[in-house]
Backbone as numpy.savetxt, mean C-alpha at the origin, in Angstrom:
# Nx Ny Nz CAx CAy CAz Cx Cy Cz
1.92 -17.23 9.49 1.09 -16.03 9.49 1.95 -14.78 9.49
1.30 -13.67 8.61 2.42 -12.41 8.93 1.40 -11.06 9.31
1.35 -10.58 10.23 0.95 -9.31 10.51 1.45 -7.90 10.28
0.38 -7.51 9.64 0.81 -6.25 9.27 0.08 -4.74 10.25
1.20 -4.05 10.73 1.02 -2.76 11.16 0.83 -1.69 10.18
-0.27 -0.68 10.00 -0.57 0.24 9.25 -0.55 2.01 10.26
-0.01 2.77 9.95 0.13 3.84 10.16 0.05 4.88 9.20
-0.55 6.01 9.73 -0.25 7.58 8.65 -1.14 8.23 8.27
-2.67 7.39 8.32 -3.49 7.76 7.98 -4.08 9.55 8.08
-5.07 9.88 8.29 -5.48 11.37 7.96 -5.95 12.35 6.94
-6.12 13.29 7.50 -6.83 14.07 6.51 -5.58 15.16 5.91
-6.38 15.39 4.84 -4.93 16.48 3.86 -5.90 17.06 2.91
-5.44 18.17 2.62 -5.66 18.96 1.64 -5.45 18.64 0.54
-6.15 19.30 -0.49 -5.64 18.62 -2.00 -4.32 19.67 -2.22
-3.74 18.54 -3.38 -2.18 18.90 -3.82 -1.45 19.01 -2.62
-1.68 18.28 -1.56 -0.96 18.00 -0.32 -0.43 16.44 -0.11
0.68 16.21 0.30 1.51 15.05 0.46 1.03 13.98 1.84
0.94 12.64 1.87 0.68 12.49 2.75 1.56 10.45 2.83
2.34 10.30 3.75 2.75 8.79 3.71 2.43 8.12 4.58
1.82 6.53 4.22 1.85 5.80 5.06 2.61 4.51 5.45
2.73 4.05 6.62 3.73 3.18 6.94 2.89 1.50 6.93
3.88 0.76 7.09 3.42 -0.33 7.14 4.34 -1.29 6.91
4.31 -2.00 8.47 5.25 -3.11 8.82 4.95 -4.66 9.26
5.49 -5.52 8.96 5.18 -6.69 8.75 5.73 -7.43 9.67
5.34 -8.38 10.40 5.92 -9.06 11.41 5.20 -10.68 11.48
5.95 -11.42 12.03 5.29 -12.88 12.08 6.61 -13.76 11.15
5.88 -14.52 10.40 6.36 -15.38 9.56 6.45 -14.77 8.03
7.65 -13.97 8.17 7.65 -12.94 6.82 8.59 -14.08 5.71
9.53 -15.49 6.43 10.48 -15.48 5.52 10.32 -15.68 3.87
9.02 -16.26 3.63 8.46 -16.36 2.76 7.88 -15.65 1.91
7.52 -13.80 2.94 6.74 -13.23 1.92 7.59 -12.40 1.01
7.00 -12.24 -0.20 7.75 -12.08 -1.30 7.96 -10.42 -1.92
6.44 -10.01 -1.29 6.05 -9.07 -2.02 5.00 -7.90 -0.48
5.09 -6.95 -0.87 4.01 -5.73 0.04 3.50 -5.09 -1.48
1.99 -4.77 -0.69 1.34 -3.58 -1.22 0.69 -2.81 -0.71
-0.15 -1.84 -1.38 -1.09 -0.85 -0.67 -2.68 -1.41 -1.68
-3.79 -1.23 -1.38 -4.91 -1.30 -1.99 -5.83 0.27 -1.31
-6.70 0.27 -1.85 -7.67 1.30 -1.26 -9.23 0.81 -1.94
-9.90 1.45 -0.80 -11.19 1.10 -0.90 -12.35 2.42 -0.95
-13.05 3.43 -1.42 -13.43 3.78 -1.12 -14.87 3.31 -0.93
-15.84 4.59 -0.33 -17.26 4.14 0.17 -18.47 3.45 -1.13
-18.76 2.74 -1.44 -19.42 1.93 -2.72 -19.07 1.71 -3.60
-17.45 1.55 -3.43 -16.49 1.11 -4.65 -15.89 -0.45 -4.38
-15.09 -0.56 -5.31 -14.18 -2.24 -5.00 -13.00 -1.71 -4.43
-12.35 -2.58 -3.92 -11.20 -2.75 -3.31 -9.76 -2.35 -5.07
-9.02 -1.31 -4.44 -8.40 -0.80 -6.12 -6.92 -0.74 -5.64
-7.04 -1.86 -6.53 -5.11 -1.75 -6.17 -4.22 -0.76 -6.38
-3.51 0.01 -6.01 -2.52 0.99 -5.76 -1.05 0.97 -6.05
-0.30 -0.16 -5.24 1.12 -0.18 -5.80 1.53 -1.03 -4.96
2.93 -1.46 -5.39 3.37 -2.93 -4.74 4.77 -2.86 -4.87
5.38 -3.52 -4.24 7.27 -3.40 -4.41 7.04 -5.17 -4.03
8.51 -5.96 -4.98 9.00 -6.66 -4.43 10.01 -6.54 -3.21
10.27 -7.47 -2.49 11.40 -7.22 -1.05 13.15 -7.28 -1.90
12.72 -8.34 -2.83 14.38 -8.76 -3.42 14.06 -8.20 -5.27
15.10 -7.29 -5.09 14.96 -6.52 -6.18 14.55 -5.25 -6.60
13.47 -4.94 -5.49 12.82 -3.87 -5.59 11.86 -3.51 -6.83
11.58 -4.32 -7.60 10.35 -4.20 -8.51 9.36 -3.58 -8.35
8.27 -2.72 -9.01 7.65 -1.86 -8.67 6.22 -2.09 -9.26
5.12 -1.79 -8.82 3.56 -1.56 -9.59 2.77 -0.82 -9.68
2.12 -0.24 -10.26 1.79 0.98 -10.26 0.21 0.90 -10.44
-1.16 1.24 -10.01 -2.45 1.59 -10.46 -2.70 2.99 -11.28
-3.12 2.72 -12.36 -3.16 3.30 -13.12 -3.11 5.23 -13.13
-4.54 5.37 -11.93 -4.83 6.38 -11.27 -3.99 7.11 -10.24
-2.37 6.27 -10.16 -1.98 7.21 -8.65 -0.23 6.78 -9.93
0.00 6.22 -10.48 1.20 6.64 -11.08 2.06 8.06 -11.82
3.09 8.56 -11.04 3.57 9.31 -11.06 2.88 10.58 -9.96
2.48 10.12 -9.17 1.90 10.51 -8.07 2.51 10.09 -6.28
2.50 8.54 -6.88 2.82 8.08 -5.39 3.65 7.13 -6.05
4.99 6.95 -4.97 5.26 5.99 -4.63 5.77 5.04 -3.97
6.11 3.63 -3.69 6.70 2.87 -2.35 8.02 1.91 -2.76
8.24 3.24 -1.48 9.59 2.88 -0.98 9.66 1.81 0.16
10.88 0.80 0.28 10.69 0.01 1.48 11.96 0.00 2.13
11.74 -0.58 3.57 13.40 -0.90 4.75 13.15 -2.53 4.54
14.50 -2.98 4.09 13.92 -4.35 4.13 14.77 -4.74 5.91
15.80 -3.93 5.78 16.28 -4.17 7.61 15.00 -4.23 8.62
13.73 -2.97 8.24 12.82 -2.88 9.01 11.47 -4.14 8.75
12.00 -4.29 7.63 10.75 -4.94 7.34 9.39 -4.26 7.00
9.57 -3.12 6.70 8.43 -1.58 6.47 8.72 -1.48 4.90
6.95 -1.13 4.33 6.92 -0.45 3.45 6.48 0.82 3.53
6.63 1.93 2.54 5.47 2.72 2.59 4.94 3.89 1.50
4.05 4.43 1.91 3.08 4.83 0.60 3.61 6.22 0.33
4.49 6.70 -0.43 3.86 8.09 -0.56 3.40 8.88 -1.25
2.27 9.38 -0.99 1.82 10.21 -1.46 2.02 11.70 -1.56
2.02 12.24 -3.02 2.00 13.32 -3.36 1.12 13.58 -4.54
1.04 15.03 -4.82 -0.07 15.92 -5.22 -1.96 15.24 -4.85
-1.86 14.78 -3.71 -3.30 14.29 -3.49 -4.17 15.24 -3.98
-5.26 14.30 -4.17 -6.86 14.21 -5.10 -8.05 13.79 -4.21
-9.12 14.79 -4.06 -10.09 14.45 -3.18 -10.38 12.97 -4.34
-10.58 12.35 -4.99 -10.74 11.19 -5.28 -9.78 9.78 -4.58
-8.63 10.58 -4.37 -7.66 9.43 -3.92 -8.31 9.41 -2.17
-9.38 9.99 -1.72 -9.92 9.57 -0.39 -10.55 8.06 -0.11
-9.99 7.56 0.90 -10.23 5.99 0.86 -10.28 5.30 2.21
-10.46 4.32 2.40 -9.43 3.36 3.39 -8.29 2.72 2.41
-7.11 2.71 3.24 -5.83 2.33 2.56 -5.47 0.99 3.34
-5.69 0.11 2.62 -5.08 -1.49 3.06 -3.60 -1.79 2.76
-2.65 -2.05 3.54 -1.53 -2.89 3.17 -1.61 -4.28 3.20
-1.17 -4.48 2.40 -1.09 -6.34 1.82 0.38 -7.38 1.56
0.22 -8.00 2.29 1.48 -9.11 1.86 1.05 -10.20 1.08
2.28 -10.42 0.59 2.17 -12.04 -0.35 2.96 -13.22 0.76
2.19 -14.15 0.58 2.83 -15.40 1.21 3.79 -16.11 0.91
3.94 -16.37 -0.66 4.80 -16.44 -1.44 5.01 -15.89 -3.02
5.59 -16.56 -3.81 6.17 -15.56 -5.07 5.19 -15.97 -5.66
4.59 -14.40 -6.84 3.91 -14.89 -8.07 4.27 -14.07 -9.08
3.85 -14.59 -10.10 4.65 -13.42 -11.37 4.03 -12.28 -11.34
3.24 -11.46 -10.64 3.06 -10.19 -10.77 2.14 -10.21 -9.27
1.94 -8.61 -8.87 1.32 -8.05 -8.07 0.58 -6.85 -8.46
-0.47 -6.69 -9.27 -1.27 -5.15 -9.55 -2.86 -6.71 -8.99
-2.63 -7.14 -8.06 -4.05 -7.73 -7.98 -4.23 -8.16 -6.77
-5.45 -7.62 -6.30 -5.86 -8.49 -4.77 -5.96 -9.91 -4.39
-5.80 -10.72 -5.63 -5.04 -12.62 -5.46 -3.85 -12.69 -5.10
-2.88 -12.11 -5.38 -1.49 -12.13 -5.17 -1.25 -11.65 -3.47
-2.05 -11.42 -2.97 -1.79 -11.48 -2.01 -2.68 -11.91 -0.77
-1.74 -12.35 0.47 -2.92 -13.53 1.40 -2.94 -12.61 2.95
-2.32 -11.87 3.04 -2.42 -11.16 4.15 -3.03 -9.57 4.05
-3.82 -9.18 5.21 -3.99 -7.67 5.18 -3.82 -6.73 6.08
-3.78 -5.81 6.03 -3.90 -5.39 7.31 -5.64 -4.28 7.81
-5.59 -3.56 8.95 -6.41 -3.32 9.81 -7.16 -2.01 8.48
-6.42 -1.39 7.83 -6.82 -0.35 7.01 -6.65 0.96 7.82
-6.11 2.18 7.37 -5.86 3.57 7.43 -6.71 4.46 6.79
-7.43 5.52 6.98 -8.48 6.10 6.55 -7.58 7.73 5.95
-7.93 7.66 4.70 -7.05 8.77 4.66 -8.46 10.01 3.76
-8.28 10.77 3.94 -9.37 11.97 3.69 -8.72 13.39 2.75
-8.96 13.39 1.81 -8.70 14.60 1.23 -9.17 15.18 0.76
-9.49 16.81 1.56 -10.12 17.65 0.89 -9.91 18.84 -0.29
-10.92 19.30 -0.44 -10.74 19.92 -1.90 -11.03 21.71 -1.55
């Protein structure tokens, strides 16, 4: 099992920066991969971005590329989100996600088996 800690959440202004953290603990030796997802209120769950641990490979959702992105500590075992030029659209709950083990890609909520508690992030306009 691997647990994930989520931090950072809040409210921000638009064209305002905002990062969140998120650290993994348990039975990580296996996991391969972190991401972020977001959810807003009567929407689906929308994937966001993803780093591999070895290599540093990167993923991007369509809507937040060249906007945000994640950086990780692999000493810490932390990823995290950042955000810049926020969009009252990019308002959500923000999920971090681990993979259990390797798959050939991560832009999808299968690829990964762990979640965490979710961060509420708010941006106004």
């Amino acid at each position: 099992q691997v647990q994930l800690v989520e931090s950072g959440g809040g409210l921000v202004q638009a064209g305002g920066s905002l990062r969140l953290s998120c650290a993994a603990f348990g039975r990580t030796f296996s996991n391969d991969a972190m991401g972020w997802f977001r959810q807003a209120p009567g929407k689906e769950r929308e994937f966001v971005a993803a780093v591999t641990w070895t290599g540093g490979s990167t993923f991007y959702g369509d809507s937040v590329k060249g906007r945000f992105t994640i950086p990780r500590d692999i000493a810490k075992k932390t990823v995290y989100l950042q955000m810049n030029s926020l969009k009252p659209e990019d308002t959500a709950v923000y999920y971090c996600a681990a993979s259990g083990y390797y798959r050939p890609t991560y832009d999808s909520r299968f690829s990964f088996d762990y979640w965490g508690q979710g961060t509420r992030v708010t941006v106004s306009s």
